[in-house]
N, C-alpha and C positions, 0 to 999 in steps of 0.2 A: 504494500500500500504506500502510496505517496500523495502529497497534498493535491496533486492534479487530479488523481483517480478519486477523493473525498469529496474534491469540485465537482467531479462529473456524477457523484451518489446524490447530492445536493441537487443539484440542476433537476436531477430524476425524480428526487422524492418532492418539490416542490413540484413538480408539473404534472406527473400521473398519480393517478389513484394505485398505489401498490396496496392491494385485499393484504387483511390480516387473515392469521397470522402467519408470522414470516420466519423462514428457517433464511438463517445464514453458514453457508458450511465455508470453512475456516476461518472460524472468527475468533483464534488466538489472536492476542494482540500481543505482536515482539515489543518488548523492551524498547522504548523511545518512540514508539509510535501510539501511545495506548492516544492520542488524543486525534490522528487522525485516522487510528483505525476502529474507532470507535461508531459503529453506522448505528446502533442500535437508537442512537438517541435523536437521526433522525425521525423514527417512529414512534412519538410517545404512546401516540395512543393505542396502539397495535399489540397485540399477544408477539415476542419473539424469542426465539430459540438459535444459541449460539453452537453451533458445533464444530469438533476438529479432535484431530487421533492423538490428540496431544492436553493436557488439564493445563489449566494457568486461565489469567485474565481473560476474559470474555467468554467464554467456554463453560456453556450450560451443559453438555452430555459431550461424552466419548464418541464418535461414532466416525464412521467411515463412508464417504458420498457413494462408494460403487455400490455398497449395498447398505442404504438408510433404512434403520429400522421405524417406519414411518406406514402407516396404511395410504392405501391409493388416493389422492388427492385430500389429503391430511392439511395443503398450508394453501393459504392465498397468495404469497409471493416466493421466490426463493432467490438470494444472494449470495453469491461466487466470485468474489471477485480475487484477482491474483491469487487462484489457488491450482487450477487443475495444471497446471504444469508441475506440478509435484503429485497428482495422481497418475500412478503407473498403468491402468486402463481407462483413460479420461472417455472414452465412451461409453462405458457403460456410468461412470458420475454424470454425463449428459440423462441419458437415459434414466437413468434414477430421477433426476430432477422433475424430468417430464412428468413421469409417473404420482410422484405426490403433490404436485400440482394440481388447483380444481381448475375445471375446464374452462373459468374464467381468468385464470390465475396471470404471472408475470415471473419470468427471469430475468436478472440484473446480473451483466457476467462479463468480466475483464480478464486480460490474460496479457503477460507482457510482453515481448517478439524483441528488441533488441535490448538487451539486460545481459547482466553476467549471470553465470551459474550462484544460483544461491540455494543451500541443502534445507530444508526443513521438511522430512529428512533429507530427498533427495529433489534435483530437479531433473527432469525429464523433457520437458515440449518446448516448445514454442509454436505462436499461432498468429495467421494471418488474417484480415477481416473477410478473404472471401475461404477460409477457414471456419469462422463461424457462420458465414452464409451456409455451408452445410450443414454443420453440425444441428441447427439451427433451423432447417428447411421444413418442422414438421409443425412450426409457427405461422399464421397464417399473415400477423404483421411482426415487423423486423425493423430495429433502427441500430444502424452500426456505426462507429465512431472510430479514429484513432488520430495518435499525435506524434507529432514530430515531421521527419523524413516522409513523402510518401513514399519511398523505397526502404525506407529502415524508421516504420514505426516504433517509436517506445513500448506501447500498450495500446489494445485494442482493446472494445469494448461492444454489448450488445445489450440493447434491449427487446426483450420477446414476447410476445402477449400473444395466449392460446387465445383458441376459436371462438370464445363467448365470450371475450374482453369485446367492449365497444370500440367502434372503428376511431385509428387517432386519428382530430382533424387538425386541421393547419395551424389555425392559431396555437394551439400545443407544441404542435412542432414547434413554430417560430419561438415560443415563451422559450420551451426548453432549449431551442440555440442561445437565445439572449441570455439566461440564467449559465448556459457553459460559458459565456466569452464574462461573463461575472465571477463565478466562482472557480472553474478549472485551470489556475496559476499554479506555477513552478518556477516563478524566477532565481536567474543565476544572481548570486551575490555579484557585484559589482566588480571585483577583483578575478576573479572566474572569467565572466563574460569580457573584460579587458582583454584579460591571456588568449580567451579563444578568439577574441577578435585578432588579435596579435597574430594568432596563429591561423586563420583563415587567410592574411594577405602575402604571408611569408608560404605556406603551402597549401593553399587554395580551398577553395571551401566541404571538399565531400570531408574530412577527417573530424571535423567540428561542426558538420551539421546538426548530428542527435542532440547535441548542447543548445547549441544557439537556438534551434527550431523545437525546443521541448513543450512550448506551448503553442505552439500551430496545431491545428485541428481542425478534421473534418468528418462530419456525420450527413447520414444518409439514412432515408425511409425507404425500405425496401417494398413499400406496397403504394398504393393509390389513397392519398389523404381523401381526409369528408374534407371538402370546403367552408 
């Protein structure tokens, strides 16, 4: 989790309706981040359940996304963000999700594509946005996002709404752009962004793009808005 991907849960939970209640699977919160990896408290009103194969801060139950111990459409929303890259068959934690979702339900789901290897335990994937366009395809509306490079996104991201969610219409979409270009920042400290300036003029700009372009972004509605 990073203050940009907090930006983009913000933008979401203020513009759609995410149904309670809401599982989060991996909602351990590392050491230094408990304040921006803390989603639950976008949902006050909401029933939510925190999970992850690991106990510590945010972690309401043990459990494992391939096989959640959860009956079939058990939550109104479910949240993933920066985690299935450390599930070692991250299609069936797709799957899983699908399944305890109600038919009106909402998945909110990030995944990061140019990052280092980071273990908790282990790291496995990485993923592109027309990556989640499949994973993804059994949603009837789709809105996908990512930032940075568009050749070497930082993190990608999706939002999915099953077949009895009502259709998003535009002014939603547009609120939720406006609210991203508000909350989803990651500025370089000013010393940083100097050096890579520094160093874009001396050897050119692909080396120092992921840095300088961390807050560029761009999302898209994969279906036909209500007007």
């Amino acid at each position: 989790m990073n203050r940009f991907l907090n930006g983009v849960a913000r933008a979401v939970a203020e513009t759609f309706d995410l149904p309670g209640p809401i599982l989060e699977v991996g909602s351990y919160q590392v050491p230094g981040q408990e304040e921006i990896a803390d989603l639950r408290s976008l949902f006050p009103d909401r029933g939510y359940i925190g999970i992850d194969k690991r106990t510590g801060p945010g972690v309401d139950q043990v459990a494992d996304v391939e096989a959640l111990p959860y009956a079939t459409g058990s939550f109104g929303s479910v949240i993933v963000m920066n985690t299935f890259e450390h599930v070692p068959r991250f299609w069936r934690g797709f799957e899983e999700a699908f399944r305890v979702l109600r038919p009106d339900g909402v998945l909110l789901v990030s995944c990061p594509f140019y990052f280092h290897i980071h273990d908790h335990p282990s790291d496995y994937w990485r993923f592109t946005p027309e990556a989640l366009e499949v994973l993804l395809e059994a949603y009837p509306q789709r809105i996908l996002g990512w930032h940075g490079p568009s050749k070497r996104p930082a993190n990608v991201w999706a939002i999915a709404f099953r077949e009895k969610y009502p259709a998003i219409a535009r002014p939603q979409f547009e609120r939720y752009r406006s609210l991203l270009r508000e909350y989803a920042r990651e500025p370089l400290p000013w010393g940083r962004r100097l050096r890579y300036r520094l160093g874009r003029l001396l050897c050119g700009r692909g080396p120092f793009a992921p840095f300088l372009d961390q807050e560029r972004w761009e999302t898209e509605c994969r279906n036909s808005l209500v007007a």
